[in-house]
C-alpha positions as CSV (number, residue, x, y, z in Angstrom):
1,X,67.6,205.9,139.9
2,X,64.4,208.0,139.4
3,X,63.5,209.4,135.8
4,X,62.7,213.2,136.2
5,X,61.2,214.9,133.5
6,X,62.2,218.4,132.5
7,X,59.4,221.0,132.0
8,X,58.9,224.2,130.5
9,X,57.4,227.0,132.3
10,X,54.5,227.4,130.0
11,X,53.7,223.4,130.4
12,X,54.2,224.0,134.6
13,X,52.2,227.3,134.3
14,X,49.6,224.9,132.1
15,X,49.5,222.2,134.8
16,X,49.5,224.5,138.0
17,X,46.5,226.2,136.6
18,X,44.7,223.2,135.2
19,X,45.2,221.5,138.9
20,X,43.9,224.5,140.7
21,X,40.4,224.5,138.3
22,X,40.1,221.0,139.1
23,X,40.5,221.3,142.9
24,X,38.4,224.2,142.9
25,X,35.8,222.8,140.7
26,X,35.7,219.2,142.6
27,X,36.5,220.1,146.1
28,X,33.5,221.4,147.8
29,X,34.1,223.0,150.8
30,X,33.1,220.6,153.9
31,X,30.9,222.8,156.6
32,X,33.1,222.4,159.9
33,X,30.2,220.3,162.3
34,X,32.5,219.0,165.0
35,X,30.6,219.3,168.3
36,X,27.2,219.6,167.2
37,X,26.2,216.0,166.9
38,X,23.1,215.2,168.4
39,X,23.9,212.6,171.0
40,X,20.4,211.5,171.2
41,X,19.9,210.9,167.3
42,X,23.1,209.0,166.9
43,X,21.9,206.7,169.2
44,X,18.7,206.7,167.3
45,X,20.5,205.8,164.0
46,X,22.8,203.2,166.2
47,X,19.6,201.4,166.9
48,X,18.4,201.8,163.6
49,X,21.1,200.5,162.1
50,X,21.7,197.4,164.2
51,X,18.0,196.1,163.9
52,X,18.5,196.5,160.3
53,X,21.5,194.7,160.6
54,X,19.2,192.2,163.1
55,X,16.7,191.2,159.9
56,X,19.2,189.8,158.0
C-alpha cells in the first residue's frame, strides 16, 4: 500500500511555482540542428577521434 501525502493548495501552489522557476531557470532551450550536420566534418572528428584513441 502506497503512502500519499495530503497537501494544501497554498503548499501545491508553492511547489508548482517553485518547479516551474527551476525548469525555467535550468532548462535552456536546445537549438533544433537535426539535418545540418556536416557530413564531411564528422568524418573529420571520427578520424580524430580514433587516432587519438590509436596513441594510447
Amino acid at each position: 500500500m502506497a503512502n500519499k501525502m495530503m497537501i494544501g493548495g497554498a503548499e501545491a501552489n508553492f511547489l508548482k511555482t517553485m518547479l516551474d522557476n527551476a525548469s525555467k531557470k535550468y532548462t535552456p532551450a536546445a537549438p533544433n540542428t537535426a539535418g545540418n550536420e556536416d557530413p564531411n566534418k564528422i568524418a573529420q572528428l571520427t578520424k580524430d577521434l580514433q587516432a587519438k584513441w590509436a596513441k594510447r
